[in-house]
PAKOLTI-437797 format. One record per residue: chain; z, y, x of N, C-alpha, C in turn; residue in one letter. Coordinates in steps of 0.02 Angstrom, whole numbers, plus 50000, padded with zeros to 5 digits. Layout:
BEGIN
+-----+-------+-------+-------+-------+-------+-------+-------+-------+-------+------+
| mol |  n_c3 |  n_c2 |  n_c1 | ca_c3 | ca_c2 | ca_c1 |  c_c3 |  c_c2 |  c_c1 | type |
+-----+-------+-------+-------+-------+-------+-------+-------+-------+-------+------+
|   A |     Z |     Y |     X |     Z |     Y |     X |     Z |     Y |     X |    A |
...
+-----+-------+-------+-------+-------+-------+-------+-------+-------+-------+------+
//
This chain:
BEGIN
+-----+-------+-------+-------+-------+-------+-------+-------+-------+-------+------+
| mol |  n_c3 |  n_c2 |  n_c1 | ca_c3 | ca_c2 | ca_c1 |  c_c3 |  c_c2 |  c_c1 | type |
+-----+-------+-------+-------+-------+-------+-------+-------+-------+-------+------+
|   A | 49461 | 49445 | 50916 | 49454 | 49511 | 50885 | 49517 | 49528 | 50845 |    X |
|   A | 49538 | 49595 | 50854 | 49603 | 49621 | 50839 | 49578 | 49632 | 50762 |    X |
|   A | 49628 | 49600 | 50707 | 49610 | 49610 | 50618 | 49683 | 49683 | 50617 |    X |
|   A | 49655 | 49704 | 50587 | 49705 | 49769 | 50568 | 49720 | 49786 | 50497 |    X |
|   A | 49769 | 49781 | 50461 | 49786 | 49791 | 50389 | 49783 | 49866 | 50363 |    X |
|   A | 49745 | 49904 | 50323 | 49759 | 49962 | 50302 | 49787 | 49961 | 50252 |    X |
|   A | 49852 | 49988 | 50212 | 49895 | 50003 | 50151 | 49903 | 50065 | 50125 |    X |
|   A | 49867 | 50061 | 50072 | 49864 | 50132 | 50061 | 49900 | 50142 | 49994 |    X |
|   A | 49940 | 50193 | 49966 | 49977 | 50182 | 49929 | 50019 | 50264 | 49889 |    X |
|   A | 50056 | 50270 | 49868 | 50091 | 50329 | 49851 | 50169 | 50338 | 49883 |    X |
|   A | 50190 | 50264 | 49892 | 50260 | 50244 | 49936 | 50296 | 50298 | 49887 |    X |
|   A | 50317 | 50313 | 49835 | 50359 | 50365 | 49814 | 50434 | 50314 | 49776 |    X |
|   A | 50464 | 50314 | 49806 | 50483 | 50289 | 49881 | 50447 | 50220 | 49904 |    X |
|   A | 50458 | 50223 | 49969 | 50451 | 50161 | 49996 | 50495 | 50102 | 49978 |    X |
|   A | 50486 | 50033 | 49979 | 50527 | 50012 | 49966 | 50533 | 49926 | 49990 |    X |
|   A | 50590 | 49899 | 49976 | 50584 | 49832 | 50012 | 50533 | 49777 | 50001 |    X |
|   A | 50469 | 49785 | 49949 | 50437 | 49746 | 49933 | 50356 | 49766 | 49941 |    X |
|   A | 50345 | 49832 | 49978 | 50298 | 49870 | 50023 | 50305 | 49822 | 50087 |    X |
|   A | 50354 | 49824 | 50106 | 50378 | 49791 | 50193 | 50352 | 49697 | 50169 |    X |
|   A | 50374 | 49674 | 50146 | 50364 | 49635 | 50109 | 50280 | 49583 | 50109 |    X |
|   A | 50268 | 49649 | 50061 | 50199 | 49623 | 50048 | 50156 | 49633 | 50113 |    X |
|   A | 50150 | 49680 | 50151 | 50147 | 49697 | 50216 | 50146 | 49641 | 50268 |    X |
|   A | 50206 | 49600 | 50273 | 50250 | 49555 | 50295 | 50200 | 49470 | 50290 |    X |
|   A | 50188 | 49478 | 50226 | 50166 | 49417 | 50198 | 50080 | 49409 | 50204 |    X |
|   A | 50050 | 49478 | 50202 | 49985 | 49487 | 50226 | 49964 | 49446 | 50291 |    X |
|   A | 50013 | 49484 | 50323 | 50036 | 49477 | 50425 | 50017 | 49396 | 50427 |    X |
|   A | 50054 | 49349 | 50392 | 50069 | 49289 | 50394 | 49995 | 49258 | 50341 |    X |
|   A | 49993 | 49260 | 50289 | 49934 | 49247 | 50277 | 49853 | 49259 | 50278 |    X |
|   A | 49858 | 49320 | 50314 | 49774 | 49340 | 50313 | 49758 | 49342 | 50395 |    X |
|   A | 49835 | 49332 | 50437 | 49813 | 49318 | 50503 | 49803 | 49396 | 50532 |    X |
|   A | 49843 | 49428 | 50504 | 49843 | 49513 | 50518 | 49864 | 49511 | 50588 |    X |
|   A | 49855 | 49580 | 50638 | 49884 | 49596 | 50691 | 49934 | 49661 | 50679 |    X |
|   A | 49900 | 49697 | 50651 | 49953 | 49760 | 50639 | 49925 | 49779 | 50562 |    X |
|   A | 49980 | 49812 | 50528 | 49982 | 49836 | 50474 | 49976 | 49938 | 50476 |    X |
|   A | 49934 | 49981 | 50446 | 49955 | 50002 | 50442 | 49965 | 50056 | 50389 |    X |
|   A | 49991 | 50107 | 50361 | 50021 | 50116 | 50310 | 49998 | 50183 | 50296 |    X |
|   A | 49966 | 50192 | 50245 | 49932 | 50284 | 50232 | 49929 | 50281 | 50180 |    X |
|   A | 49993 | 50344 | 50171 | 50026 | 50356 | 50097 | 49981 | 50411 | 50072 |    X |
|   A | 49958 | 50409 | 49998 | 49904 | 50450 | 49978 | 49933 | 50523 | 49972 |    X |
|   A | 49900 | 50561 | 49961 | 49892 | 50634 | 49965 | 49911 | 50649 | 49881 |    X |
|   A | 49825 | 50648 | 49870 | 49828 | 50627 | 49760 | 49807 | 50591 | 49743 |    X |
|   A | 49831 | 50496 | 49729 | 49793 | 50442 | 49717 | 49749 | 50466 | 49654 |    X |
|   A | 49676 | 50432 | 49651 | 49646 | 50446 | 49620 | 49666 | 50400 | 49543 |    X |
|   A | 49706 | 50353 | 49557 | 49727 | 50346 | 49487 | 49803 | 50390 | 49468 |    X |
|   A | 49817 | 50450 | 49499 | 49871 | 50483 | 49484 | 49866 | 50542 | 49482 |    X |
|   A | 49792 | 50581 | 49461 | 49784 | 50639 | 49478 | 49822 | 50694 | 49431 |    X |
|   A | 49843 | 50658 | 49376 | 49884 | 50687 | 49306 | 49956 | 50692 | 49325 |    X |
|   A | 49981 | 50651 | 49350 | 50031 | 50666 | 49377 | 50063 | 50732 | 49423 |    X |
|   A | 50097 | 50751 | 49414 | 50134 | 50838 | 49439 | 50196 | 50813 | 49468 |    X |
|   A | 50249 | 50746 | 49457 | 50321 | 50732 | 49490 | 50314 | 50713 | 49559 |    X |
|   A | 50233 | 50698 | 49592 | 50253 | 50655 | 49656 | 50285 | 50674 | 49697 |    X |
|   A | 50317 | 50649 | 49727 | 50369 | 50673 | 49787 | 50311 | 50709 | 49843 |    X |
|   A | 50334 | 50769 | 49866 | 50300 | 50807 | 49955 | 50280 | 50757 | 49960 |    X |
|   A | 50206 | 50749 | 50025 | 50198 | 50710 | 50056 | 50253 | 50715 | 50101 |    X |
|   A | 50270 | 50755 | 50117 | 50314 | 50760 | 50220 | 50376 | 50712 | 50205 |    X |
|   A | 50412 | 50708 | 50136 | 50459 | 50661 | 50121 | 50436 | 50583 | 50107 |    X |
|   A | 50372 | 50582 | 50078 | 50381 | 50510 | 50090 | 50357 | 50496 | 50137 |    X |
|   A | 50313 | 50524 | 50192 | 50283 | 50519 | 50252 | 50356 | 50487 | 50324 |    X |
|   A | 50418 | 50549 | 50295 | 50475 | 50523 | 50335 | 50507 | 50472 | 50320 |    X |
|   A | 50498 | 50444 | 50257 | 50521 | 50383 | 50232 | 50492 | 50333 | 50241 |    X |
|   A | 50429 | 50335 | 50260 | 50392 | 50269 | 50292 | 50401 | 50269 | 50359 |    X |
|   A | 50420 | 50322 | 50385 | 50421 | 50301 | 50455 | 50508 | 50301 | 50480 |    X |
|   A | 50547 | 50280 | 50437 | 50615 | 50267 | 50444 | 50612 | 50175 | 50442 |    X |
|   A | 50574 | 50157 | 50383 | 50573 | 50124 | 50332 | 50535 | 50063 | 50381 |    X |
|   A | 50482 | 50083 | 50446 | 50487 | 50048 | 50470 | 50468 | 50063 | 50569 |    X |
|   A | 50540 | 50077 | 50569 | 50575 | 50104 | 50639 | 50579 | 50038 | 50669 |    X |
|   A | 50613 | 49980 | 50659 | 50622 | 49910 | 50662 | 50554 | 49871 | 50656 |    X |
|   A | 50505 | 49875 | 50635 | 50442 | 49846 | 50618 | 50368 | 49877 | 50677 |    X |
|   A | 50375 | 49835 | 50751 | 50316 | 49844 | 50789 | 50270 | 49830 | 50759 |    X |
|   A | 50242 | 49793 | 50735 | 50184 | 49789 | 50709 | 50158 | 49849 | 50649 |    X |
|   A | 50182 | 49880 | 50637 | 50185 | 49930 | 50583 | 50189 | 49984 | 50601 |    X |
|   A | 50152 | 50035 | 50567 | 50125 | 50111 | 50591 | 50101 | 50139 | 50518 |    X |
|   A | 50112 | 50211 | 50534 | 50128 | 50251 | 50453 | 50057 | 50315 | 50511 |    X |
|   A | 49994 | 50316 | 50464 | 49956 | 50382 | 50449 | 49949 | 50409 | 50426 |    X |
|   A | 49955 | 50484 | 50442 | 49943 | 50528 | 50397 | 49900 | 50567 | 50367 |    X |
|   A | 49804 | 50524 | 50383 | 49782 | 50538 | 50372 | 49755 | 50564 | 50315 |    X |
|   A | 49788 | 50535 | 50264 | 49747 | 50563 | 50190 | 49804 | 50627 | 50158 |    X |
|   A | 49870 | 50613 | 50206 | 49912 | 50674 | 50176 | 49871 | 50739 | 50198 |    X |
|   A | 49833 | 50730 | 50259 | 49807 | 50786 | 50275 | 49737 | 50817 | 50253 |    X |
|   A | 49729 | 50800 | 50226 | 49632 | 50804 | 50151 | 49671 | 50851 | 50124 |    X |
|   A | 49620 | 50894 | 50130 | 49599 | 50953 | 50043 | 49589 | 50906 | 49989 |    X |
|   A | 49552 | 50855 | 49990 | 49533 | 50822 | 49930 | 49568 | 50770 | 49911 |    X |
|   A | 49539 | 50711 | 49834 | 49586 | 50668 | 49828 | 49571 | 50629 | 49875 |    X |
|   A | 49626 | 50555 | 49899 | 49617 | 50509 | 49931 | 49581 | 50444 | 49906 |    X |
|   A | 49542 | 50469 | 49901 | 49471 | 50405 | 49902 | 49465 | 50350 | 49942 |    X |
|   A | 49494 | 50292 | 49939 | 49494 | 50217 | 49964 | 49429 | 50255 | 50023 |    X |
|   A | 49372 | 50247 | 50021 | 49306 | 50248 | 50059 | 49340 | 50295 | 50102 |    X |
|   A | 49332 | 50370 | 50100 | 49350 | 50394 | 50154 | 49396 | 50362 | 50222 |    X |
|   A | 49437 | 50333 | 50181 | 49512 | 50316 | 50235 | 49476 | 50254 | 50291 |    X |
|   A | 49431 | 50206 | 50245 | 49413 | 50164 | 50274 | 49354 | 50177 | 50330 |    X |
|   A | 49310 | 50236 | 50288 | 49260 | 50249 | 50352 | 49315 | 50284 | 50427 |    X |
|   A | 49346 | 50318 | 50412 | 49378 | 50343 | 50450 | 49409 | 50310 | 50478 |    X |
|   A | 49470 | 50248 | 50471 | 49490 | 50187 | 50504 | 49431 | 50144 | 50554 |    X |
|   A | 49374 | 50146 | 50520 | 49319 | 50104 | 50552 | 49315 | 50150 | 50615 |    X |
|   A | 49308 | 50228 | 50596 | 49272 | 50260 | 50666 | 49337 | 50228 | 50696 |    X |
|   A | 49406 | 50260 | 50683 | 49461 | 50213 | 50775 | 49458 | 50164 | 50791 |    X |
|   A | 49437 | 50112 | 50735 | 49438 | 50045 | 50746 | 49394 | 50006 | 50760 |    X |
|   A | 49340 | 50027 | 50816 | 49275 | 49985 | 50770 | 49272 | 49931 | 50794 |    X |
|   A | 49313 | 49899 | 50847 | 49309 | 49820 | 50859 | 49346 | 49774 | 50823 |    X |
|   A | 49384 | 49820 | 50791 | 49433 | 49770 | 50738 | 49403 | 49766 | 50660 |    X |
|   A | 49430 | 49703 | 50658 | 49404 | 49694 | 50564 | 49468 | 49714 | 50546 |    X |
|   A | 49443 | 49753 | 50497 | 49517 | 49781 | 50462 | 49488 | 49762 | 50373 |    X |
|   A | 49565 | 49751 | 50338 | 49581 | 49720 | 50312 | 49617 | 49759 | 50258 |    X |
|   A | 49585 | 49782 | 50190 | 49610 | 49837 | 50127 | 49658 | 49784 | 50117 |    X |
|   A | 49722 | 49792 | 50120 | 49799 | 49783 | 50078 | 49777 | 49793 | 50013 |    X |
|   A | 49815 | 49756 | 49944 | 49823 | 49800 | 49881 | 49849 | 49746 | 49836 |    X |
|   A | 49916 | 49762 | 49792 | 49938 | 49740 | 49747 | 49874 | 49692 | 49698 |    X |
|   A | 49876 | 49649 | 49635 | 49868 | 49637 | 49584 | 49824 | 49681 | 49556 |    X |
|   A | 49851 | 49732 | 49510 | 49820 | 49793 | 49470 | 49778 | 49807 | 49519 |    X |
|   A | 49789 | 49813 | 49564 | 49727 | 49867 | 49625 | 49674 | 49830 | 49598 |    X |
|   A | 49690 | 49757 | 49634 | 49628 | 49699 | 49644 | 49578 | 49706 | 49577 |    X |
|   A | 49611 | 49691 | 49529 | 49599 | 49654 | 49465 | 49550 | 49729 | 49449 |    X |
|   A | 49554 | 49778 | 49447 | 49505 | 49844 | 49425 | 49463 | 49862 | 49498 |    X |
|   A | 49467 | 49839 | 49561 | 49427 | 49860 | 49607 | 49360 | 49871 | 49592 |    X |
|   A | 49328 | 49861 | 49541 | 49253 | 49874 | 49522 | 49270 | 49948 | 49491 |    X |
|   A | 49319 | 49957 | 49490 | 49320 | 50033 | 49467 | 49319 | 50120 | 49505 |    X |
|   A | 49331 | 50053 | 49586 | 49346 | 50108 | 49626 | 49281 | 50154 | 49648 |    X |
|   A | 49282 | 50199 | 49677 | 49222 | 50238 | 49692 | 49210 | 50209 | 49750 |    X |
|   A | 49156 | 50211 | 49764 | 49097 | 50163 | 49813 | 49144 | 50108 | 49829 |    X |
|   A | 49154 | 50057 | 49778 | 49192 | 49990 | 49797 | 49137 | 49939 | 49848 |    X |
|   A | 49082 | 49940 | 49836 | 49026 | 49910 | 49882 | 49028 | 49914 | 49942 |    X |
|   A | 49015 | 49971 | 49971 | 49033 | 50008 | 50029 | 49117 | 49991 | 50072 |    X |
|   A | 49159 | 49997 | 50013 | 49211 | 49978 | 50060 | 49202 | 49897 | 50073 |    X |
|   A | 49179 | 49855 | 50045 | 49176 | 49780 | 50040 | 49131 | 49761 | 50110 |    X |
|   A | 49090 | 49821 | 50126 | 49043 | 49830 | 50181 | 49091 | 49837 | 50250 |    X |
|   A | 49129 | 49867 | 50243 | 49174 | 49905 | 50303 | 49228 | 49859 | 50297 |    X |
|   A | 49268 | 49810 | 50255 | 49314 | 49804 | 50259 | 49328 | 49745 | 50230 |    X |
|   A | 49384 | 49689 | 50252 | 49383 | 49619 | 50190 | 49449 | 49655 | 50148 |    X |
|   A | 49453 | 49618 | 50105 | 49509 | 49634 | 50025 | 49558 | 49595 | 50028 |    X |
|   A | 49620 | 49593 | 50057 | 49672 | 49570 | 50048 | 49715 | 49588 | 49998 |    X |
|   A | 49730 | 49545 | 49953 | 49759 | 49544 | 49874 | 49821 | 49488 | 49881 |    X |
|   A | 49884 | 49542 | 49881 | 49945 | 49503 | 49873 | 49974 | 49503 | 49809 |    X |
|   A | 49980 | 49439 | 49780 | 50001 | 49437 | 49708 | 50067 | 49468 | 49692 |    X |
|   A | 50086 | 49509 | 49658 | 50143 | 49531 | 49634 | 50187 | 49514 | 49557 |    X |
|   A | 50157 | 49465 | 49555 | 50173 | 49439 | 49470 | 50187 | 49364 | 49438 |    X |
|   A | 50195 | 49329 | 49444 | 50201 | 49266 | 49422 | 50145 | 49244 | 49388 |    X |
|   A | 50084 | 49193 | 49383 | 50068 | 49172 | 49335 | 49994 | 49200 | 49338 |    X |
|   A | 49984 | 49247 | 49382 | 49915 | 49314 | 49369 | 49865 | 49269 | 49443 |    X |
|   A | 49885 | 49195 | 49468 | 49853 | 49159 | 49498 | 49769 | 49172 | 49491 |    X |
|   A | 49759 | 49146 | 49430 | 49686 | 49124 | 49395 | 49652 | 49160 | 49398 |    X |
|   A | 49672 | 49228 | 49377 | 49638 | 49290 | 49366 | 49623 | 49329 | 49436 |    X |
|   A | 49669 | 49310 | 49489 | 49643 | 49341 | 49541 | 49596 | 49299 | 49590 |    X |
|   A | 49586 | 49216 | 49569 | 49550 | 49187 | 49604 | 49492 | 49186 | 49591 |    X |
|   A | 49469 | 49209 | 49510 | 49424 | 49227 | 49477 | 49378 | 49282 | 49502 |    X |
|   A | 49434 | 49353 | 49486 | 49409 | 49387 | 49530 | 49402 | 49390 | 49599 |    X |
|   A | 49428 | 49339 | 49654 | 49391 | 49339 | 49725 | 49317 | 49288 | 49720 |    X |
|   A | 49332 | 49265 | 49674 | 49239 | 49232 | 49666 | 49203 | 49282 | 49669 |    X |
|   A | 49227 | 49347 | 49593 | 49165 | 49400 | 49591 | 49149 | 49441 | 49639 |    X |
|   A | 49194 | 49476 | 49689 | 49186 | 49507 | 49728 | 49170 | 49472 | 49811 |    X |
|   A | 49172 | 49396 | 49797 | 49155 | 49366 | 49866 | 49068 | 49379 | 49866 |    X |
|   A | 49030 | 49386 | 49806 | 48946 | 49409 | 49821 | 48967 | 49459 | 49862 |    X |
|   A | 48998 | 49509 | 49871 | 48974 | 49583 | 49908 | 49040 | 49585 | 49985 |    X |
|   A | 49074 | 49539 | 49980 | 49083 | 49538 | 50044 | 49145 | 49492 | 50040 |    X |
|   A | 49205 | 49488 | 50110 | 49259 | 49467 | 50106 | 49341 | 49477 | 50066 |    X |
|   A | 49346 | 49431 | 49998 | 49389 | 49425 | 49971 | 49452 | 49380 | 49983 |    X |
|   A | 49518 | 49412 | 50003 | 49561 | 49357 | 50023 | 49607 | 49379 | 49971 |    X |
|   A | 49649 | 49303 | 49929 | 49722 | 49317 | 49882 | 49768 | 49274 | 49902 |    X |
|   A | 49830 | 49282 | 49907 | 49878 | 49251 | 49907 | 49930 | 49265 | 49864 |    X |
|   A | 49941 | 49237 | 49831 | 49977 | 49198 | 49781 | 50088 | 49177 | 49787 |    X |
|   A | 50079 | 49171 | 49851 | 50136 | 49143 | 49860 | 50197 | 49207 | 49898 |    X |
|   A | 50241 | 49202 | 49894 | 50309 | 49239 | 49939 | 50309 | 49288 | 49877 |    X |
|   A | 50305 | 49304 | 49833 | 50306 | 49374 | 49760 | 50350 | 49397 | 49772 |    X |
|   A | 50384 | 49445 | 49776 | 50443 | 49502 | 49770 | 50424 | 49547 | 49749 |    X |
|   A | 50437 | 49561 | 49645 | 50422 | 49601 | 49603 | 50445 | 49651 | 49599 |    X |
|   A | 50448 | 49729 | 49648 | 50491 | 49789 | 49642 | 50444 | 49822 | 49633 |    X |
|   A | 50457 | 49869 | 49623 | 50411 | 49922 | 49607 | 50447 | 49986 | 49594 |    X |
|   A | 50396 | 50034 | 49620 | 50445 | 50121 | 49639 | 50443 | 50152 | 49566 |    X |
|   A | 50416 | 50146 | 49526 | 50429 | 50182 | 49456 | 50520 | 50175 | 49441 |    X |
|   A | 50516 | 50102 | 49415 | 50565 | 50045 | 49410 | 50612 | 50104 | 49476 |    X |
|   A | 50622 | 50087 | 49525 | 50662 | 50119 | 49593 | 50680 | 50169 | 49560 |    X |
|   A | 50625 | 50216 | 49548 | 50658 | 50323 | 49538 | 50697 | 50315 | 49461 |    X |
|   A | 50681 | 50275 | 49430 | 50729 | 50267 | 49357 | 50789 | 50238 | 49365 |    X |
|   A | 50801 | 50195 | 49423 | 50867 | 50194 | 49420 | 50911 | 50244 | 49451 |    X |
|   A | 50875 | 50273 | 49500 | 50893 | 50322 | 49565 | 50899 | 50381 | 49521 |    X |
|   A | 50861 | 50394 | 49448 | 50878 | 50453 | 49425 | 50933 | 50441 | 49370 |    X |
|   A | 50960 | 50389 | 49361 | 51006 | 50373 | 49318 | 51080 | 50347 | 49354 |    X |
|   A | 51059 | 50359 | 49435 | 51123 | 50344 | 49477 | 51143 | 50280 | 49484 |    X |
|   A | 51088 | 50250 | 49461 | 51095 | 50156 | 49473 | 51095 | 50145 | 49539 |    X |
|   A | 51149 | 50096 | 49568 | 51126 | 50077 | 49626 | 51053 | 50059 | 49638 |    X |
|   A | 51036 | 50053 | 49713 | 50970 | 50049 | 49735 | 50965 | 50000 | 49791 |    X |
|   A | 51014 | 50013 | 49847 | 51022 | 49979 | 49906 | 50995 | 49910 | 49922 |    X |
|   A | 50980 | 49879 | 49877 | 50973 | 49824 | 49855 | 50871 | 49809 | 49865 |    X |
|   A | 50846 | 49867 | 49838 | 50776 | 49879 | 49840 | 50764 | 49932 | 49887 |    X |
|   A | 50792 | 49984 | 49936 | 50772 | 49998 | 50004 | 50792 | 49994 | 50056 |    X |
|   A | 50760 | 50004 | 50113 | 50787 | 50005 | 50177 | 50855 | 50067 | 50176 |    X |
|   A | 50913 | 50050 | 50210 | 50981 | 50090 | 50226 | 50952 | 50153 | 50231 |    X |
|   A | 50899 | 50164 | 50294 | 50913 | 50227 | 50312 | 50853 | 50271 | 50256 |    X |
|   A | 50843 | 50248 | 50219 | 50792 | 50256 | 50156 | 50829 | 50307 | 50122 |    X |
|   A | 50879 | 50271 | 50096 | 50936 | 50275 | 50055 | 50977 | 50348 | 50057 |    X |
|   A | 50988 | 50333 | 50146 | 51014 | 50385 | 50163 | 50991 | 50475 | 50150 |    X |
|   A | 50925 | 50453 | 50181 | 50866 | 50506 | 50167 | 50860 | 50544 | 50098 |    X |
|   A | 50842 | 50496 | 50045 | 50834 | 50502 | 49969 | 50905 | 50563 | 49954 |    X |
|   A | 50982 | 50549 | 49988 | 51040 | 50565 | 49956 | 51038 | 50636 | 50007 |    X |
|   A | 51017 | 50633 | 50057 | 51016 | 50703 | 50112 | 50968 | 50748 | 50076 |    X |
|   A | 50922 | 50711 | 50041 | 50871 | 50796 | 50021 | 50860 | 50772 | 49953 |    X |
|   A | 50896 | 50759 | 49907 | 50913 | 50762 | 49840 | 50861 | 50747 | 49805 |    X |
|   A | 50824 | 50713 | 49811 | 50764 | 50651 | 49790 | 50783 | 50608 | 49720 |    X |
|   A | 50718 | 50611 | 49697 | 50746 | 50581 | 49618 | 50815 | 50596 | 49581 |    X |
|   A | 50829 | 50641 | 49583 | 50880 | 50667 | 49558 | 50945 | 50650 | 49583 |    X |
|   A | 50934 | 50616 | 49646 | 51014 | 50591 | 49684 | 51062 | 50640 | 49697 |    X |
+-----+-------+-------+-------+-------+-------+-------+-------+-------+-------+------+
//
């Protein structure tokens, strides 16, 4: 049976440690394909007014991974009237997918508050929890929490390969003209400086 990774995320920008974590999923949870659906209005960002268009970071994930077969960018939640609600994406993944076990992607922070999400049960129903550590040291706490959430269904963490970037961190240097190259893909880069992104 084909396992399928869903990543769902804000990608504002994408960046080398998205591919990454992605990457390391693939290899530890025994993934077949990854794929990547950048939110619309994460529901922990609804206060937020700076996010980048969807259509720009939508083209930036799919630059970002032109080189990467196993990897595929949807646009399903850019295209909702409403916010992007974890559940929706997943019932909706289930209807294309239904012979595959697919597999929620999500940083640390995600993991560690997932009792917060709206119908977190339900997705635990439809889907196992893949939790890639992003932090040094935050081991305990996420093995802890795959105890609590292993009652209501499949919890997987891994711990190992960390590459700590993060896109906040990214647009502060990018708006202060710090090099970047370093934390995205080339033709990323390129993109960001062609349509004047984060203040480039």
């Amino acid at each position: 049976m084909k396992r399928t990774g869903i990543y769902g995320g804000s990608f504002d920008p994408v960046h080398k440690g998205h591919i990454h974590l992605a990457k390391t999923a693939m290899k530890y949870f025994d993934i077949d394909e990854v794929i990547f659906v950048p939110a619309k209005v994460s529901p922990f960002k609804q206060s937020k007014t700076d996010v980048t268009e969807g259509k720009h970071r939508l083209a930036m994930l799919r630059l970002a991974l032109e080189n990467e077969p196993s990897m595929s960018v949807s646009d399903y939640e850019l295209l909702q009237e409403n916010v992007s609600y974890t559940i929706y994406t997943v019932r909706h993944m289930k209807e294309l997918y239904k012979e595959d076990t697919l597999v929620l992607l999500m940083g640390s922070d995600m993991f560690l508050s997932f009792q917060k999400w709206y119908c977190w049960q339900e997705i635990m129903s439809l889907a196992e929890i893949g939790c890639i550590s992003r932090n040094s040291g935050d081991r305990d706490m996420l093995l802890k929490q795959a105890g609590i959430l292993s009652e209501f269904g499949k919890a997987n963490v891994c711990c190992d390969d960390i590459l700590p970037v993060s896109s906040t961190e990214i647009r502060k240097f990018l708006k202060k003209g710090e090099e970047c190259s370093c934390y995205l893909p080339e033709n990323v880069v390129q993109y960001i400086v062609k349509h004047n992104l984060y203040g480039v």
